[in-house]
C-alpha positions in Angstrom: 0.0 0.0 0.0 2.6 2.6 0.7 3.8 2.3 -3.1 0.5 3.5 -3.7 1.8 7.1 -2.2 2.4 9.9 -4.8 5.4 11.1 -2.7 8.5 9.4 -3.1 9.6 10.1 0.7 6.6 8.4 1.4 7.0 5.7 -0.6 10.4 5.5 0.7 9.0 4.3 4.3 8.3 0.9 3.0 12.3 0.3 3.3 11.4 1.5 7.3 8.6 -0.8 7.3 11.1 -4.0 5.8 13.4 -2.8 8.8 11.0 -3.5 11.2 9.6 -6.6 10.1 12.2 -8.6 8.5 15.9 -6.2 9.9 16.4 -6.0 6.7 18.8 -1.9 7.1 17.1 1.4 5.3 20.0 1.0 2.6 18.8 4.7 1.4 20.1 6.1 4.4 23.5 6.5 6.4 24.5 3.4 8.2 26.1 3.1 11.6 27.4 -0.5 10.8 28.0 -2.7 8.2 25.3 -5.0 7.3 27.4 -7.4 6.2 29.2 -7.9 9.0 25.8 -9.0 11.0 26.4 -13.0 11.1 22.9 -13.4 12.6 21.3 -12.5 8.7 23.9 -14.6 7.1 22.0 -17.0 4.7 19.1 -16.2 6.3 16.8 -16.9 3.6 18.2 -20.4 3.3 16.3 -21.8 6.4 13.2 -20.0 5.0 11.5 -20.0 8.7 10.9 -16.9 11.0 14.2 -16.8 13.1 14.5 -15.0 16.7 17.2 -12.3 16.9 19.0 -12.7 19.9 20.0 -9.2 20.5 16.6 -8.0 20.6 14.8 -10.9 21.5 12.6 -10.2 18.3 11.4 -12.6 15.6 11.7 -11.5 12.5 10.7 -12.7 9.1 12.7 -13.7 6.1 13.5 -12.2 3.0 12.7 -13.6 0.0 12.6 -13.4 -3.6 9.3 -10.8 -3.2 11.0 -9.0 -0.9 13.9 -8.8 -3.8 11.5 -7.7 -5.7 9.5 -5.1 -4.2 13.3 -3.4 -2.9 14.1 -3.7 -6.8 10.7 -2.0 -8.1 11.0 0.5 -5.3 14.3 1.9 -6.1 13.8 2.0 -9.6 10.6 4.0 -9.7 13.5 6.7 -8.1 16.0 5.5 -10.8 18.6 5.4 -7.3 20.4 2.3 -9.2 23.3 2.3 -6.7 21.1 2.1 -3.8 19.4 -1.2 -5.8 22.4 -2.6 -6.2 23.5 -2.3 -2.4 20.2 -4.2 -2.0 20.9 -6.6 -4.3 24.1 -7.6 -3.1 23.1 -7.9 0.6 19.9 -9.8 -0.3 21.6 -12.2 -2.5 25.7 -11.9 -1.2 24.6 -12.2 2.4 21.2 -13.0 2.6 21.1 -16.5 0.5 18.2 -15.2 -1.6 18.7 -17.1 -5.0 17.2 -14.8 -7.4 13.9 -15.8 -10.3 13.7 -14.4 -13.7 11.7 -12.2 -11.8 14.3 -10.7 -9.9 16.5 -10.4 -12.6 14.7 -8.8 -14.8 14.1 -6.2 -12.6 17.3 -5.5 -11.7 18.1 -5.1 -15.7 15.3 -2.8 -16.0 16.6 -0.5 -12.6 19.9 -0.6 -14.3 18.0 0.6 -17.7 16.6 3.5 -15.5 19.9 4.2 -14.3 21.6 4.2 -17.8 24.5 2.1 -16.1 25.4 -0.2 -19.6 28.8 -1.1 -17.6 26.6 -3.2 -15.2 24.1 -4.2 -17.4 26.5 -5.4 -19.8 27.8 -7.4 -17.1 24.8 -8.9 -15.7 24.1 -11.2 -18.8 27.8 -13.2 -18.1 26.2 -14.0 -15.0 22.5 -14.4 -15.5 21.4 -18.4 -15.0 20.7 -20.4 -18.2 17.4 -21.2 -17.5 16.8 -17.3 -17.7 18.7 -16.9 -20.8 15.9 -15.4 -23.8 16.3 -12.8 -26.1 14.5 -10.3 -23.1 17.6 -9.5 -21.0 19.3 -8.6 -24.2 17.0 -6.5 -25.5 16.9 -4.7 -22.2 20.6 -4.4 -22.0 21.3 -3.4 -25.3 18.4 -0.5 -24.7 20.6 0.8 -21.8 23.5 1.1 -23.6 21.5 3.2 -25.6 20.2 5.2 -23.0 23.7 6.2 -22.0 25.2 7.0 -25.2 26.2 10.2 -23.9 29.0 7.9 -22.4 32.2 7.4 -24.3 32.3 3.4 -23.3 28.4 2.8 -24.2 29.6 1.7 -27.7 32.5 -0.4 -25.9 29.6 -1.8 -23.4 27.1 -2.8 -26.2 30.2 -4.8 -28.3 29.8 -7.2 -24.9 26.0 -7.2 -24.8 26.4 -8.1 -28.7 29.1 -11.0 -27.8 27.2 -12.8 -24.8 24.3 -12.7 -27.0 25.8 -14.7 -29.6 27.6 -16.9 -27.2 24.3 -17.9 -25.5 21.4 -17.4 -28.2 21.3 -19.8 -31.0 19.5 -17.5 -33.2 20.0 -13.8 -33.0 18.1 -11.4 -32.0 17.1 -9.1 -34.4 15.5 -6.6 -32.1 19.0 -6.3 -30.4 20.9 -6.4 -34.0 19.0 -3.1 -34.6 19.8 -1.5 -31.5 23.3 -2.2 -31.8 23.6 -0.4 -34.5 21.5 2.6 -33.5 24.0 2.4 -30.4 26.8 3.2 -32.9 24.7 5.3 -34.8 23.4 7.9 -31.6 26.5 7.8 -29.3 28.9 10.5 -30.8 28.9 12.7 -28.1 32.7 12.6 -27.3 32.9 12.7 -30.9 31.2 16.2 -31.2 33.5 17.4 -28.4 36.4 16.2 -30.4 35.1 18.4 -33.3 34.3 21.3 -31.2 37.6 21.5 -30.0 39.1 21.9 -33.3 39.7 18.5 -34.4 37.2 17.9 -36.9 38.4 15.5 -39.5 39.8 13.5 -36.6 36.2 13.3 -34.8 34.6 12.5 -38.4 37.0 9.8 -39.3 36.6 8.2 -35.5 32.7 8.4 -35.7 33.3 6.4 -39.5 35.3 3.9 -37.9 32.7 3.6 -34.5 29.8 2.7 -37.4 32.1 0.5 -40.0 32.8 -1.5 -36.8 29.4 -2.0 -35.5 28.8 -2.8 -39.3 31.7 -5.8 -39.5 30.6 -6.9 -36.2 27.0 -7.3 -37.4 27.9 -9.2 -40.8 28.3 -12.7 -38.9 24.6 -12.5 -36.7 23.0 -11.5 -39.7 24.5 -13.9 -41.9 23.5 -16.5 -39.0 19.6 -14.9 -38.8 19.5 -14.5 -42.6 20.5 -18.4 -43.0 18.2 -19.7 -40.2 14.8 -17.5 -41.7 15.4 -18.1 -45.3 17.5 -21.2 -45.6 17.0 -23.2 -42.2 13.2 -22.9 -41.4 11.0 -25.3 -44.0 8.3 -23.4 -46.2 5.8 -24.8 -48.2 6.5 -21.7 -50.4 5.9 -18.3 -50.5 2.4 -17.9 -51.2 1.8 -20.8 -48.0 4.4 -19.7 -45.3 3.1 -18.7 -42.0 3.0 -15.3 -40.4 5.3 -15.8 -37.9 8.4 -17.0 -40.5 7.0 -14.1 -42.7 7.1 -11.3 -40.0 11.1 -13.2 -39.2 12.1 -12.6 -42.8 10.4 -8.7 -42.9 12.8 -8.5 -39.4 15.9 -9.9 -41.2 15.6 -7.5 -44.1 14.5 -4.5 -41.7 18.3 -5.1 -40.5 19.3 -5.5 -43.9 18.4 -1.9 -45.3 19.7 -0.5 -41.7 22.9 -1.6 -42.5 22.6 0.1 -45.9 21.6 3.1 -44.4 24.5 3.1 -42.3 27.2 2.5 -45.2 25.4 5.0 -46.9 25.7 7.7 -44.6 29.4 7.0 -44.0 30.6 6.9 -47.5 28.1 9.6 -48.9 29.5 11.9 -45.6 33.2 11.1 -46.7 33.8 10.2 -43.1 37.0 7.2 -44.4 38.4 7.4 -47.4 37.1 4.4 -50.4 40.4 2.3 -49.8 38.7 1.2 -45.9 36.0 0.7 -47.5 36.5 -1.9 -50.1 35.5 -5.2 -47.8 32.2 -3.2 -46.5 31.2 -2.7 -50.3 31.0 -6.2 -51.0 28.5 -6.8 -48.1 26.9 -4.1 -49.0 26.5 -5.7 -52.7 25.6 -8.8 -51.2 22.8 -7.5 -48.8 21.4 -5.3 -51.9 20.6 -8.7 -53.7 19.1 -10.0 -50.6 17.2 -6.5 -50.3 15.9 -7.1 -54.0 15.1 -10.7 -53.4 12.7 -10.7 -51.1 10.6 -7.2 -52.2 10.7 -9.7 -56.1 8.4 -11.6 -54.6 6.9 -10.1 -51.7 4.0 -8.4 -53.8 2.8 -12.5 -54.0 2.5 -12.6 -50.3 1.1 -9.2 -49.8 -1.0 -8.2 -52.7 -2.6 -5.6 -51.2 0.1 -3.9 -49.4 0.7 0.1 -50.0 4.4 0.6 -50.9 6.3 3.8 -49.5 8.7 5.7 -52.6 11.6 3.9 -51.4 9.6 0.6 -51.3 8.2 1.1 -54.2 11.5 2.4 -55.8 13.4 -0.8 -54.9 10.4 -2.9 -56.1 10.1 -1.5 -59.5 13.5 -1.1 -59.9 14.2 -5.0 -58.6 11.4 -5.9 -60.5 12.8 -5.0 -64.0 16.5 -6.8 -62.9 18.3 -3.1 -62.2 20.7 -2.9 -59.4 19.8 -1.0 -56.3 23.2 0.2 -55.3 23.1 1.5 -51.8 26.3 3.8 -52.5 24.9 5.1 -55.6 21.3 6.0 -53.9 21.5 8.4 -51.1 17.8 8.8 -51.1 17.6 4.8 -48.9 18.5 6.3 -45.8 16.7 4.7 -43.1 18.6 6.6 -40.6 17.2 9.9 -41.5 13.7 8.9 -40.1 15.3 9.1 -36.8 18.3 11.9 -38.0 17.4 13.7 -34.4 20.0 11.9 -32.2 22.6 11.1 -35.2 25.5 13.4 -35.9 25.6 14.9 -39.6 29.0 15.6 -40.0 28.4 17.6 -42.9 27.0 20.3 -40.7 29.0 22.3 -38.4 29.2 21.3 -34.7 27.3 24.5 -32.6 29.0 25.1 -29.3 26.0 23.7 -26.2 24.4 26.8 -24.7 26.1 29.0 -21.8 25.8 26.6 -18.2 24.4 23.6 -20.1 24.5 20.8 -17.2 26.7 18.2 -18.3 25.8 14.6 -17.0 28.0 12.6 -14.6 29.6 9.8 -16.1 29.6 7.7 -12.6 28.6 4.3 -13.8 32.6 3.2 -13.4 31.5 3.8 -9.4 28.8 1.8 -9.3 29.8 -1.5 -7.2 29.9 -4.8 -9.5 26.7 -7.4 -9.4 28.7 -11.0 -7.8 27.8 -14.3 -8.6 24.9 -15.8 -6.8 26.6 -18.1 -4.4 
């Protein structure tokens, strides 16, 4: 009931009322011991069973997996993500809570709130294969997003991109696509680079951040491309189901991101052609896959209404004519969302007078352990 309060001090009283009933300490405020160092709450929650505390002659009850839960939806709703991880680590370090998918998904989604990709990043080497979906990625990869004003976001979502592909079978395609918007959207220490004179350099470095998210990407979508088209039986076009033809729309949704991207770094001049030869011929090779699948698609969706670059690639598949992704500007899927991606063909503008710059503390945020 005390969630229920519009007042986050309010709210904040159901850590008093935790104290009281289970001794569980008001992590949110200043400590006069370390809770650790209390042996009498040591694996607590393994026993499961009311325990007497002999200090106080009180009988408290134990923390569990709701209790996990309800700290974890608490501090989030007032994005303090180092105060949920404090909780976290006594509840499950200390405490012998052994976390649910639940719980884990929680603490991702705190660490979304608190834009703290470091953590998050980390989380998935750790989370318990019976957990592992395509969910926790998707979150994670979201956060790095989030805190692209960070210089390591891009750094943090190249591990989130890794475990994934260590640990999925298939790819995520959701996640493929937020990778690259990851490379695509943090440039902030880029613009700074520029702003302080060094121009070319901070073009050529934001070039190099997308060509790598680009070469990283090839092998997942190769590995999605093979296992929707190639892998998964059809009956045929006109008889597939929904679900493998909304898979295939997802794989060449990627596809024309990643053509965007080239795009925009070769029609920007942000590398020179020479770096670019071994992206071209992926680029070539995606374009036929592009052209491939809108041949036919008017056979599965008669009735669909084309956009002009739909249709453009349509009619222009549809009479055997290349659609060269370097040689048409116009395909660029990343200007639909060209808000929160650097065009370095426009001059960097100085931030206004006092602009608040944000705290890059997610290197101080404690790490997550291993359950025990």
């Amino acid at each position: 009931m005390l969630r229920l309060y519009p007042e986050v001090g309010d709210r904040h009283e159901v850590f008093d009322l935790l104290q009281q009933t289970m001794n569980i300490p008001n992590l949110t405020r200043a400590l006069s011991s370390d809770p650790f160092q209390d042996l009498e709450m040591h694996n607590i929650a393994v026993s499961g069973t009311p325990k007497r505390y002999s200090r106080s002659n009180a009988v408290y009850a134990v923390p569990g997996r709701n209790t996990l839960a309800l700290m974890l939806a608490e501090v989030a709703s007032s994005r303090q993500t180092t105060v949920g991880i404090k909780y976290w680590n006594l509840m499950v370090r200390h405490y012998g809570v052994v976390p649910d998918n639940d719980n884990w998904e929680r603490l991702l989604t705190l660490l979304r709130a608190g834009k703290a990709s470091a953590n998050a990043a980390a989380i998935l080497e750790i989370l318990p294969a019976d957990y592992v979906d395509s969910k926790p990625y998707r979150v994670a990869m979201e956060t790095c997003l989030r805190d692209n004003i960070n210089h390591q976001a891009f750094r943090n979502a190249n591990k989130v991109l890794g475990v994934m592909m260590s640990r999925l079978p298939v790819p995520d395609l959701h996640v493929l696509r937020l990778y690259l918007r990851v490379a695509l959207v943090s440039h902030f220490q880029f613009r700074a680079q520029a702003r302080r004179g060094d121009e070319a350099g901070a073009k050529r470095a934001y070039g190099l951040q997308i060509t790598k998210a680009l070469s990283s990407l090839w092998e997942p979508y190769k590995k999605a491309h093979h296992h929707w088209f190639k892998d998964t039986p059809s009956a045929g076009i006109a008889s597939e189901g929904p679900v493998l033809y909304n898979n295939k729309r997802e794989v060449v949704a990627l596809a024309r991101l990643m053509f965007s991207a080239l795009n925009k770094v070769v029609n920007e001049g942000m590398l020179p052609d020479e770096e670019l030869r071994a992206l071209r011929s992926v680029g070539a090779k995606i374009n036929r896959e592009i052209q491939a699948f809108y041949a036919n698609r008017q056979e599965v969706e008669p009735n669909l209404s084309y956009n002009s670059d739909e249709r453009r690639i349509h009619s222009e598949s549809s009479r055997g004519e290349s659609v060269d992704p370097i040689a048409n500007p116009q395909q660029a899927e990343y200007k639909r969302k060209a808000a929160f991606i650097w065009d370095t063909t426009k001059s960097v503008r100085l931030p206004p007078p006092g602009q608040r710059k944000r705290q890059l503390g997610v290197a101080m945020l404690p790490n997550i352990p291993v359950p025990a």
